[in-house]
C-alpha positions as CSV (number, residue, x, y, z in Angstrom):
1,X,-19.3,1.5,23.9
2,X,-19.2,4.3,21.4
3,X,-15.8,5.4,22.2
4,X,-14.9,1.9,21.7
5,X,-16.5,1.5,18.4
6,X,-15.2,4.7,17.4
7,X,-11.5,3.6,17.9
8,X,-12.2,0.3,16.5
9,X,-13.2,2.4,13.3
10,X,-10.2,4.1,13.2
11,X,-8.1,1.5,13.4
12,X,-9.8,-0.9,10.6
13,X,-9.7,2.4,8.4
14,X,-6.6,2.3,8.5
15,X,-5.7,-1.5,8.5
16,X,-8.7,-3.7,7.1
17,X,-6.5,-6.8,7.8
18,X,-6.2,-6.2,11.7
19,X,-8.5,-9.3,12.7
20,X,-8.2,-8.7,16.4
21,X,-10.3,-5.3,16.1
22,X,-12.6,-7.5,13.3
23,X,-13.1,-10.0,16.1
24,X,-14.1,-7.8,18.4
25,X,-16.4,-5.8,16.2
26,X,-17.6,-9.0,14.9
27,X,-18.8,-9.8,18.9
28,X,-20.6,-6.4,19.0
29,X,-22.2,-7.5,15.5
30,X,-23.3,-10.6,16.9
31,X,-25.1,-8.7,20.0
32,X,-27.0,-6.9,17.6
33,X,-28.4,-9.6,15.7
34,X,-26.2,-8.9,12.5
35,X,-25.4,-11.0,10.3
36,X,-22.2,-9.8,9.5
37,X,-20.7,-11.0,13.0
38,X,-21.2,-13.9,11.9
39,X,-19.6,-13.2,8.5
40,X,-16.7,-12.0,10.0
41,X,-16.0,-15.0,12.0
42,X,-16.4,-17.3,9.3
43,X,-13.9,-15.0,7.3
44,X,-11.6,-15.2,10.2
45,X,-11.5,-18.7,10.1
46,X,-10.6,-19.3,6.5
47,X,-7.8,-16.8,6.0
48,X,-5.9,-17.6,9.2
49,X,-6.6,-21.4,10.0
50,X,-5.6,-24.6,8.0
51,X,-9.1,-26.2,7.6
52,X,-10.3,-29.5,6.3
53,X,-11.2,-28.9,2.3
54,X,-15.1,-29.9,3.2
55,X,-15.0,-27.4,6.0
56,X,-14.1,-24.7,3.8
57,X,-16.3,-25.7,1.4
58,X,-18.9,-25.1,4.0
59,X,-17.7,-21.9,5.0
60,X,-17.5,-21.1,1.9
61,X,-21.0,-21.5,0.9
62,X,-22.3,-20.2,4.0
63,X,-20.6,-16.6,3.9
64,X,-21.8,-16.8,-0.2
65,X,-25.6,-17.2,1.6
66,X,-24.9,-14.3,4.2
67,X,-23.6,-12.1,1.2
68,X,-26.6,-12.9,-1.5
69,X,-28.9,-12.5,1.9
70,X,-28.3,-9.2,3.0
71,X,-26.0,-7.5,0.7
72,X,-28.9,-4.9,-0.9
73,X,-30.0,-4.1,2.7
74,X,-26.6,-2.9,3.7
75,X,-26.1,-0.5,0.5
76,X,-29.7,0.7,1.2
77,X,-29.0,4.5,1.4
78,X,-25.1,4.5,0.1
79,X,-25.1,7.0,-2.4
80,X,-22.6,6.1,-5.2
81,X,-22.1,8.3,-8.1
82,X,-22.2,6.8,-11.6
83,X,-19.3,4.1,-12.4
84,X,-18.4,3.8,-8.9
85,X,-17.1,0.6,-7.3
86,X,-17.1,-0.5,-3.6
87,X,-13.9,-2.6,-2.3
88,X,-15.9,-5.3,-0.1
89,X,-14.0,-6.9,3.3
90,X,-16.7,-8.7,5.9
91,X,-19.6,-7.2,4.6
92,X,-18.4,-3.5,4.6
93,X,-17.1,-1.4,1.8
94,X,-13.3,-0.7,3.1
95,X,-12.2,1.0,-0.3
96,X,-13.8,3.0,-3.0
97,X,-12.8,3.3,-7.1
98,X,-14.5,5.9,-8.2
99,X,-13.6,9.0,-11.2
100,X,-13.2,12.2,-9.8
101,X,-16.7,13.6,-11.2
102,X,-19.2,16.5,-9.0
103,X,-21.2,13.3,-8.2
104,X,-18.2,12.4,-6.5
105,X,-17.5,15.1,-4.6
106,X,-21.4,15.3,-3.9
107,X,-21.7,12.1,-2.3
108,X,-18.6,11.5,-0.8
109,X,-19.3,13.2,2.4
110,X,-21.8,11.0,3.0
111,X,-19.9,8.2,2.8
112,X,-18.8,7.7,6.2
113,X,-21.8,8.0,7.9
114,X,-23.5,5.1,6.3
115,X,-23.2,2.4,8.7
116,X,-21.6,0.1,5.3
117,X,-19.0,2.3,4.9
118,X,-18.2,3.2,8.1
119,X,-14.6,1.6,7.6
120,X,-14.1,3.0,4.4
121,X,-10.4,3.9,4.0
122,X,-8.9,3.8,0.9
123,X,-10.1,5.9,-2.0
124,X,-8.8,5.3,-5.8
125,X,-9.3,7.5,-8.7
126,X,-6.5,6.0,-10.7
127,X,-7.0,6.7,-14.9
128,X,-9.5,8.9,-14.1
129,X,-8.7,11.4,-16.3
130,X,-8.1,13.9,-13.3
131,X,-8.0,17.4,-14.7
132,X,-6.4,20.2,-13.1
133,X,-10.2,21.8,-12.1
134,X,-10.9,17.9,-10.5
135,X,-7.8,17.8,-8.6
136,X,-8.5,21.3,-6.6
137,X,-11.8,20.4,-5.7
138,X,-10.6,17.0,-4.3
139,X,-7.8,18.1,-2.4
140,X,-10.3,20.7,-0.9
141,X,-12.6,17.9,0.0
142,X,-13.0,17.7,3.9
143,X,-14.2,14.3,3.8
144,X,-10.5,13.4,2.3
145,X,-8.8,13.6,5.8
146,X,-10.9,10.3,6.7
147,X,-8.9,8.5,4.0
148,X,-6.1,6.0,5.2
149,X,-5.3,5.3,1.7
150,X,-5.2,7.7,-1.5
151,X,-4.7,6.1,-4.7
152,X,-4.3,8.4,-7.8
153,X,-2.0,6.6,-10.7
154,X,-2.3,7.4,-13.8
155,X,-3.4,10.8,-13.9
156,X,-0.9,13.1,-15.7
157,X,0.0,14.3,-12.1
158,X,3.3,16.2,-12.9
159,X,5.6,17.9,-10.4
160,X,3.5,21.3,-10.4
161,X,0.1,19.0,-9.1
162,X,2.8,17.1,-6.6
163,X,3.4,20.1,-5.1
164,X,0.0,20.7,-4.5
165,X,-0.8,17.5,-2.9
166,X,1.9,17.5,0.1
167,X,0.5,20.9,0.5
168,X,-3.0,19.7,1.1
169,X,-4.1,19.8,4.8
170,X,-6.9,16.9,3.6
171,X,-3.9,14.5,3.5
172,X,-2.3,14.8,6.5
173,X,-3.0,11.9,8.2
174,X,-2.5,9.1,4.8
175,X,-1.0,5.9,5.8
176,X,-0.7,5.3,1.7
177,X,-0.1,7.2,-1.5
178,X,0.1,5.4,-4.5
179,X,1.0,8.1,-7.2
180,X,2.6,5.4,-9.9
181,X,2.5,6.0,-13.6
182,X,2.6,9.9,-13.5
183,X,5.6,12.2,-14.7
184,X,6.7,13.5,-11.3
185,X,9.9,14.2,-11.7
186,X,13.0,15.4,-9.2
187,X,11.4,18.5,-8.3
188,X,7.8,16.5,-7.6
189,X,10.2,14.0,-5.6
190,X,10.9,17.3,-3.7
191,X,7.9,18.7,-2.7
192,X,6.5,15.7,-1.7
193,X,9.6,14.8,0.5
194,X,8.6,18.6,2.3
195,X,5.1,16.3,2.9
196,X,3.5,16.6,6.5
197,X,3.4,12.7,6.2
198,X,3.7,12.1,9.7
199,X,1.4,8.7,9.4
200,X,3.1,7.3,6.0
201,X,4.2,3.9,5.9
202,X,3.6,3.3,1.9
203,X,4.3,5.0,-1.0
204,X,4.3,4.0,-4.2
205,X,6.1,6.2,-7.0
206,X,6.4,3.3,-9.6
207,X,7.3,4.4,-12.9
208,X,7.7,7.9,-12.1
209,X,10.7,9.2,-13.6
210,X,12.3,10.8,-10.1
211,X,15.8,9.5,-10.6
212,X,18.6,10.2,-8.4
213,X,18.0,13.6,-7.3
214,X,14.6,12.5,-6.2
215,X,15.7,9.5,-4.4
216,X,18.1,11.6,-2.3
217,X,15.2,14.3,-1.6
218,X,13.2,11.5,-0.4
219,X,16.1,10.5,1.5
220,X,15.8,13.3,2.8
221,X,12.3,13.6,4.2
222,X,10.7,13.3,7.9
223,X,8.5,10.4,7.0
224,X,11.1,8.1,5.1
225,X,12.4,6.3,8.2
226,X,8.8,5.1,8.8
227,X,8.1,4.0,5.9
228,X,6.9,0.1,5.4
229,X,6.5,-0.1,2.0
230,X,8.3,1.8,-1.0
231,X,7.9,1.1,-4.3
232,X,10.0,2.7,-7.1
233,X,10.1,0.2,-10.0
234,X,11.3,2.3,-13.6
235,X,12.1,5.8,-11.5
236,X,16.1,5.9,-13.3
237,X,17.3,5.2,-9.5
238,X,21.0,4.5,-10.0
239,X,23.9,3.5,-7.3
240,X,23.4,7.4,-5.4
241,X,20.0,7.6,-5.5
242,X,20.0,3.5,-3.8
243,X,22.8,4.6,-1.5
244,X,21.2,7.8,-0.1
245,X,17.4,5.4,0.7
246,X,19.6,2.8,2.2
247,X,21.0,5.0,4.6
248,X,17.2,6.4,5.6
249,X,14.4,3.9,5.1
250,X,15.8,1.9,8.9
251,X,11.8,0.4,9.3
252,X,11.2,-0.6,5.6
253,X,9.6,-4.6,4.8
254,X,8.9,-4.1,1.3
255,X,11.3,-2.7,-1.8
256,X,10.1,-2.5,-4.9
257,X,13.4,-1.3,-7.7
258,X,12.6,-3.4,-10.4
259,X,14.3,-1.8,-14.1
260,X,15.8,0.8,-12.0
261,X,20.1,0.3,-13.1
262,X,21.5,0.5,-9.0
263,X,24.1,-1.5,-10.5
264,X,26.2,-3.7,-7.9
265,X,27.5,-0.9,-5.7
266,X,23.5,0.2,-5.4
267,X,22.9,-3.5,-3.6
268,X,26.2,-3.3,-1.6
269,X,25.0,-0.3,-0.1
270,X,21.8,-1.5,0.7
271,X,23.2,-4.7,2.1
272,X,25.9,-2.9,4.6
273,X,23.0,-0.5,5.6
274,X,21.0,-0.9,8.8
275,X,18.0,-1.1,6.9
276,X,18.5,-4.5,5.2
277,X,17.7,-6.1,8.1
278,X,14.1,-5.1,8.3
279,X,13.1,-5.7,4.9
280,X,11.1,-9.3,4.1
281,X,10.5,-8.3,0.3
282,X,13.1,-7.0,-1.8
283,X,12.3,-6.7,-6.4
284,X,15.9,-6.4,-7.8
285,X,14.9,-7.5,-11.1
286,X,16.9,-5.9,-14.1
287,X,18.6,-3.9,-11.7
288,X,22.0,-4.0,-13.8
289,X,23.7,-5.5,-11.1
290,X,26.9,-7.5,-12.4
291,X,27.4,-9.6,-9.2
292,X,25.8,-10.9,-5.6
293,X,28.6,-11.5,-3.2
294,X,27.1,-9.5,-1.0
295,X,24.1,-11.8,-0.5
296,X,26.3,-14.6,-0.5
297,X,28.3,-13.9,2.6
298,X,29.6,-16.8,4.8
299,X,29.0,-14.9,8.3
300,X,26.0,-13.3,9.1
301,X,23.6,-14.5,6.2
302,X,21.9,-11.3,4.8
303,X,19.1,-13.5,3.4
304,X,17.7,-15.5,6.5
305,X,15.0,-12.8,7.0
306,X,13.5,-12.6,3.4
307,X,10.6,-13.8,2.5
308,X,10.9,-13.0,-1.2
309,X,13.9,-11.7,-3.3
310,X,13.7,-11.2,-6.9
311,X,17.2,-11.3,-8.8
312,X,15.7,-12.3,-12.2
313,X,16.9,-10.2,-15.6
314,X,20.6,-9.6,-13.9
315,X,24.2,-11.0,-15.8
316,X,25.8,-11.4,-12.5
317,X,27.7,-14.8,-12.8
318,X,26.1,-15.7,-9.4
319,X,22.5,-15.4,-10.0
320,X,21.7,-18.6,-9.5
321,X,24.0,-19.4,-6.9
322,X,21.5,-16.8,-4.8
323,X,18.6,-18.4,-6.0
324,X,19.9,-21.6,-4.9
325,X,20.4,-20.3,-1.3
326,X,17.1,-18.7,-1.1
327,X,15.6,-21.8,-1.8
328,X,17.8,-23.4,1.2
329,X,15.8,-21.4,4.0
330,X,12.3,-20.8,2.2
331,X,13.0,-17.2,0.7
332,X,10.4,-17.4,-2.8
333,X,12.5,-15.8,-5.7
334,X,10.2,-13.8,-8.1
335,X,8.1,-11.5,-7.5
């Protein structure tokens, strides 16, 4: 059973919303006499079943009972250092927010092996005030590699401290990075394209001003055809820098270019590409584009697989017209 349990952590590490492996840690729970299996199944039941309002209620109630119950026996023994805050998910902490402080990097070994946190995945130090001194004795943190998830906005990172994360052997295996509101420019763009990312499937460079010559580099990288999620809102990504991730990003569900000015032959090229057809979330708001035909195509509708498209803060003539026909098949239209 331990070789099971071990891969079950793994996997809920590195997606806390995979309810088959919850169910079936959630029977092991129940063997035990914890309470959480029984959390886990009531939790099951309200996120992915249409229940009666008074049954919910009921849930409801009950897993606020289990929680008030039990939760100060399972922290007993979590060390947390000063102004931390655990992310919660079935009665185990699955993320952390902490500042990168030497209680941190004290206690953060420990972590894991705390039977609470034993699916903790994602760490996030974002506006931490993460100085250069903070940023070398994280990255040299061997407790790192059991991250999923990495989370570090807001930090002054700049292309120089880029660099020095995709060459960190701690991050090798991150499913997400999330380094939004930083100045990493083209040459950060660069070196984190050269990334061992072999297990990335989001990243998050939002606001970041990597324009074109970064959006080719990451064009360019190993990890970009794998990617799930990318998010690039305000990075100065024209028609090029749109063209060049179109013709990469093949398994991509969610885009994110919000304020970034592709213009109209930026969308036409992600709309020929192979890769439109995989995406299910698409922000094109104020994206300078000055007309939609190509979302508006007779043959071969390029919008039956969205779940959400966001043409808002565009002149194109057409606007609503697109609106109109995502509304047709379901497709929500802001994001």
């Amino acid at each position: 059973m331990t070789a099971v349990l071990d891969a079950l952590e793994a996997k809920l590490r590195a997606d806390p919303n995979d309810w088959p492996s919850w169910l079936v840690f959630a029977d092991w729970l129940l063997d035990q006499g914890d309470a959480r299996g029984e959390l886990i199944t009531l939790e099951y039941e309200l996120d992915t079943k249409l229940l009666p309002t008074r049954k919910r209620h009921e849930y409801v109630k009950r897993i606020a009972a289990i929680d008030r119950e039990h939760r100060s026996a399972w922290l007993d023994g979590l060390a947390l250092p000063p102004g931390a805050a655990p992310v919660w998910r079935n009665g185990f902490v699955v993320g952390m927010w902490s500042p990168v402080t030497f209680q941190l990097l004290d206690t953060i070994g420990t972590w894991h092996a705390h039977r609470t946190a034993r699916f903790l995945g994602a760490l996030d130090v974002t506006e931490s005030g993460l100085q250069d001194a903070d940023l070398t004795a994280l990255l040299a943190c061997d407790a790192l590699s059991r991250f999923s998830s990495l989370r570090l906005r807001d930090n002054q990172i700049g292309d120089a401290e880029a660099a020095r994360i995709a060459d960190a052997s701690t991050l090798d295996g991150l499913c997400t990075l999330d380094l939004s509101d930083n100045p990493i420019g083209p040459d950060g763009a660069r070196a984190l394209a050269s990334g061992p990312w072999h297990s990335l499937r989001e990243l998050e460079l939002d606001r970041c001003p990597i324009g074109d010559e970064g959006a080719v580099s990451l064009a360019g990288s190993a990890f970009l055809p794998s990617l799930r999620r990318l998010h690039l809102r305000s990075a100065g990504i024209g028609s090029a820098g749109a063209e060049a991730l179109a013709a990469s990003a093949t398994e991509l569900e969610r885009l994110r270019l919000a304020h970034d000015p592709i213009g109209t032959a930026g969308l036409d090229a992600w709309v020929r590409s192979r890769s439109w057809a995989s995406l299910r979330w698409v922000d094109l708001h104020d994206t300078s584009i000055s007309s939609f035909r190509a979302l508006l195509a007779p043959h071969d509708p390029p919008l039956q697989h969205l779940q959400l498209l966001d043409v808002s803060g565009n002149a194109a003539s057409d606007t609503e017209a697109v609106i109109e026909a995502c509304r047709t098949i379901g497709c929500k239209t802001s994001a």
